[in-house]
C-alpha positions in Angstrom: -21.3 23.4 37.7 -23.8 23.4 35.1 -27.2 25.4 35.9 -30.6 24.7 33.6 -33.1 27.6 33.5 -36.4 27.4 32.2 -36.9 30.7 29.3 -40.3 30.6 28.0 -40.2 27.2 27.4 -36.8 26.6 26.2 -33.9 25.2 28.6 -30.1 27.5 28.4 -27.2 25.6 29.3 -24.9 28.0 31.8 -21.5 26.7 31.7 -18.2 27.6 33.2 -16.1 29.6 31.1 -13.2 27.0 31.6 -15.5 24.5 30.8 -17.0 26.4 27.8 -13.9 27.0 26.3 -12.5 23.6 26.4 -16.0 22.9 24.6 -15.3 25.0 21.7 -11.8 24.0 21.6 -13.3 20.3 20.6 -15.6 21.6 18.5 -13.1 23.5 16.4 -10.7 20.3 16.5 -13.3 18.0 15.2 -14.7 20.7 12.4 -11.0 20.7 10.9 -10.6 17.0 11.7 -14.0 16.9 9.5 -12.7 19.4 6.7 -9.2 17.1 6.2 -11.3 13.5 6.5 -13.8 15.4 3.5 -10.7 16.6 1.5 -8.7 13.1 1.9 -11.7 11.4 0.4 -12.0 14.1 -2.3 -8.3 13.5 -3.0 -8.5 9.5 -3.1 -11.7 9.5 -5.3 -9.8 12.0 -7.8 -6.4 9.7 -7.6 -8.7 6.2 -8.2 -9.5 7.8 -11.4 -6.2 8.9 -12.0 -4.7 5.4 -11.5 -7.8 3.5 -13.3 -6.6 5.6 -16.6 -2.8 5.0 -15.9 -3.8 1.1 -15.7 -5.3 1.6 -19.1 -2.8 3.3 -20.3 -0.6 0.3 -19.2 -2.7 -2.2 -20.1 -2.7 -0.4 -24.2 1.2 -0.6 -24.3 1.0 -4.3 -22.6 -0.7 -5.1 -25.5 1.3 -3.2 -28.5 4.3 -4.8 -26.7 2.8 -8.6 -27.4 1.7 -7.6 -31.1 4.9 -6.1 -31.6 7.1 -9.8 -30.5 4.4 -11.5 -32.8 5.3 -9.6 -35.8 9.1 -9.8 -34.8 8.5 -13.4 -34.5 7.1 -13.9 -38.0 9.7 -12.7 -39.8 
């Protein structure tokens, strides 16, 4: 049963205590299902940068690799 009363202008929610419980329950659930989605994203944002200089890094010894067989191949 939820009851409203008017106090000087402002409306207070009276709850059960079952009810009210359950209620913060959720709301601490979805605060630390909120803190783990904000540190996932900080995580994948760090390792994007991570792998984008790893692909360089790739990318640099792709390239010494193919000047390397072309001086192999001129002598």
């Amino acid at each position: 049963m939820v009851v409203t009363e008017a106090l000087g202008g402002a409306a207070q929610v009276i709850l059960p205590e079952a009810l009210a419980s359950k209620l913060s329950l959720l709301i601490t659930i979805f605060q630390a299902l909120g803190g783990l989605i904000i540190l996932y994203i900080i995580l994948m944002i760090i390792r994007m940068f991570w792998v984008r200089k790893q692909s360089k890094k790739i990318n640099q010894i792709s390239e010494n690799i193919e000047k390397i067989k072309k001086h192999l191949k001129i002598k």
